[in-house]
N, C-alpha and C positions, 0 to 999 in steps of 0.2 A: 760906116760899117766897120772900118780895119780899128777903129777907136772902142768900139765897142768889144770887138773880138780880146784885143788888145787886155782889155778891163777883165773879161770872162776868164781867159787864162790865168791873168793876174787870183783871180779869185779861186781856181783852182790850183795853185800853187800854193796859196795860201795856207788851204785847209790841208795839204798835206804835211805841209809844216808843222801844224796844230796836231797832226795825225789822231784826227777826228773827225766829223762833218760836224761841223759849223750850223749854227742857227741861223736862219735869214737874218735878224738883230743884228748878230756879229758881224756877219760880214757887210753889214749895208753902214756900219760903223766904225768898220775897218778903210772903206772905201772914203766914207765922209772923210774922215782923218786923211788918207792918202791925197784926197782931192779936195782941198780946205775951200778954193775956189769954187767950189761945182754944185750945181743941186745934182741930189740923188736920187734917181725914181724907181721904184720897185714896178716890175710887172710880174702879175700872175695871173692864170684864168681864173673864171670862177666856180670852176671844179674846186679852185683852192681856194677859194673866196668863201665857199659856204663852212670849211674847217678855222678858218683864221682866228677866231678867237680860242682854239685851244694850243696854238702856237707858243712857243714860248716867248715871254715880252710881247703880247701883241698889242698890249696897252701902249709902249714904247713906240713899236713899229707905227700904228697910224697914226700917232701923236709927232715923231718925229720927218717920218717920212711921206712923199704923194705916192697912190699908189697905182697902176693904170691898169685896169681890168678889161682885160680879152673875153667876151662870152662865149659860152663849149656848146655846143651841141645845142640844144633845144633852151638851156638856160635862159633866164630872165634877168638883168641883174638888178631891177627893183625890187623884183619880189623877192629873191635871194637877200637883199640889204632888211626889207619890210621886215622877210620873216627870222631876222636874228636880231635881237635886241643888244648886243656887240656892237655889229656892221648899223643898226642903226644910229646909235649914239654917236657914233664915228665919220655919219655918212660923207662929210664934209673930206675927209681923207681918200676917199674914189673918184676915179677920174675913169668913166667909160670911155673906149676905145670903139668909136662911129665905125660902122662898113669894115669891120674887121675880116680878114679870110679869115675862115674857120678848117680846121683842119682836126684831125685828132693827132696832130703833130706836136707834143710837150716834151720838158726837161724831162717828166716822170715815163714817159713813154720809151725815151733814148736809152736812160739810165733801165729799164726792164728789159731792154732787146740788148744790154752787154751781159746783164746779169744770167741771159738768156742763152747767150755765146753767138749772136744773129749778130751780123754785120749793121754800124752803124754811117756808114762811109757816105751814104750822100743825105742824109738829115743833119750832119754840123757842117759847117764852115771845116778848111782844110787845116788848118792854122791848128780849129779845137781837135777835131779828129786826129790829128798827128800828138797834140797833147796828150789825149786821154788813152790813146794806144800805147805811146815809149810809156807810160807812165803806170801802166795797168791799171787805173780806174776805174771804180764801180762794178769790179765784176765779183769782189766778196761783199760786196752789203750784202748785209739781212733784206 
């Protein structure tokens, strides 16, 4: 876990450098680069699974990367792959996530409850929450 935290900040560091947000692409290319040794694996639900092909480079992204799919809520994710002609051409690039906890606990949830001005304090890790507080994060995005 502290390896992973490790990485995430790294990744947020990053993109303030850039002083932009970053495309998944970039940064999961920023990372390969950093970590030459390492495979790299995306995870996302499939709340964002059914938008991924209007992503930017998502032809890159499932060509280059594995990708491990959390299912939300009532989601299916064959029928979500089935009924997008992207996701299926690609299907080979998903990797299901067995007995997953389902929660409505995501990045995209965290990031609405600063933008929100709602305390984020026990949904990250201490390490991220100390980052993205010194740092004021995500609370002018659009």
């Amino acid at each position: 876990m502290r390896l992973w935290q490790k990485r995430k900040i790294w990744g947020v560091r990053y993109r303030i450098k850039k002083k932009r947000q970053l495309f998944t692409i970039e940064t999961l290319e920023k990372l390969q680069e950093k970590y030459k040794d390492k495979t790299i694996w995306f995870t996302t639900g499939s709340d964002n699974l059914k938008e991924l092909n209007t992503w930017e480079k998502s032809d890159e992204l499932v060509k280059k990367f594995k990708i491990l799919v959390l299912e939300r809520d009532d989601d299916c994710l064959e029928e979500i792959i089935n009924n997008n002609k992207f996701l299926k051409e690609n299907e080979k690039s998903f990797i299901k996530v067995k007995n997953n906890i389902r929660s409505g606990l995501s990045s995209s949830f965290v990031r609405e409850k600063i933008k929100e001005g709602k305390s984020i304090r026990y949904f990250t890790p201490d390490e991220v929450y100390s980052y993205i507080e010194t740092n004021n994060l995500f609370k002018n995005e659009l």
